[in-house]
N, C-alpha and C positions, 0 to 999 in steps of 0.2 A: 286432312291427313290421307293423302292416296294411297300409304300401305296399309290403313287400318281395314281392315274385312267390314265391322261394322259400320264404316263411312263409305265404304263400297255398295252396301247395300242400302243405307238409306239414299244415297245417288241413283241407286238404280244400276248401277254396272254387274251389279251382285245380283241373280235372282234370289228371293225369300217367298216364301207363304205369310202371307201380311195376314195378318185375323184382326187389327188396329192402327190405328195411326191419328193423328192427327199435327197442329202447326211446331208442335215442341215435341212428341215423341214417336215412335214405331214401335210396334209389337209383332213377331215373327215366332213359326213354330222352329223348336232346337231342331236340327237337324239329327241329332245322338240325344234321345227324348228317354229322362229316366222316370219318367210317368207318361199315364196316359193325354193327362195335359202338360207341356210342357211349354212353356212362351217367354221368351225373352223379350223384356218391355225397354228399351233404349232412349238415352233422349239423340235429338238428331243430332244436333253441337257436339263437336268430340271434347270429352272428359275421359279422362283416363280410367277414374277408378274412383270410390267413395274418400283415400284419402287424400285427391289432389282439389275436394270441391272446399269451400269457402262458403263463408257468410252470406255473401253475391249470391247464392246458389241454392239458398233456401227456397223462393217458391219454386225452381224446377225441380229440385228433388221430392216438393209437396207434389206436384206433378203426378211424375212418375209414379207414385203410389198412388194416386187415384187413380191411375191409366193401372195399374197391377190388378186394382179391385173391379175395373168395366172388365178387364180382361176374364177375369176370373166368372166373373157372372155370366159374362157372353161366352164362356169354354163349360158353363154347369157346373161347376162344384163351390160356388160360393154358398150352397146349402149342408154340403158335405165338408166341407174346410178344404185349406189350401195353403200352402207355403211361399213366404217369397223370400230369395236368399239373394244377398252380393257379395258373393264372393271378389274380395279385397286381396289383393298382392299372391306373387306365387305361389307361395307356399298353403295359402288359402283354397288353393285351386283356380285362379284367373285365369284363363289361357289367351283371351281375346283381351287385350288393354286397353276398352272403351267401354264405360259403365254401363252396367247391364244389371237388372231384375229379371231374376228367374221365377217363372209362377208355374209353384209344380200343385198338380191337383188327380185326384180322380183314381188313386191307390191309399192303403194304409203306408203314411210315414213315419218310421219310426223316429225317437228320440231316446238320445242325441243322435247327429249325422256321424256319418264316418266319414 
């Protein structure tokens, strides 16, 4: 997908702040970070969004949540707690339409979000 942004940066055309990665995912600091940790954990395959994944897609999205918890442990706050959110479709807040984990850590979050 050459318009997607996050297919730009797991190529590399995009610079990021990589804090992870490995053969199925990438982890990157937000750029507009609403915590002190903020990282979006990506698989590199473009997928749209949590409701265009399938059956098929079960261990990658096991994945992805292992990669949210190293992430989190290697940013410090897996002892302080941490949040990881996917935001699904516009009106959810998606801006980028390639699925993405966001792993915010390292402030009090309140609940629920706004």
């Amino acid at each position: 997908m050459g318009d997607c942004l996050f297919c730009r940066i797991v190529d590399g055309t995009i610079p990021a702040k990589i804090v992870y990665e490995d053969e199925y995912c990438l982890a990157f600091t937000d750029i507009n970070p609403q915590a002190r940790v903020h990282v979006l954990v990506i698989p590199r395959r473009h997928v749209v969004s949590l409701a265009a994944v399938g059956e098929h897609d079960a261990v990658l999205l096991g994945h992805l949540l292992v990669a949210c918890a190293k992430v989190a442990r290697e940013q410090g706050v897996e002892e302080s707690g941490y949040r990881v959110v996917a935001n699904t479709g516009q009106e959810a807040g998606q801006s980028v339409f390639h699925l993405h984990f966001h792993v915010l850590g390292g402030r009090h979050l309140a609940w629920p979000p706004g």
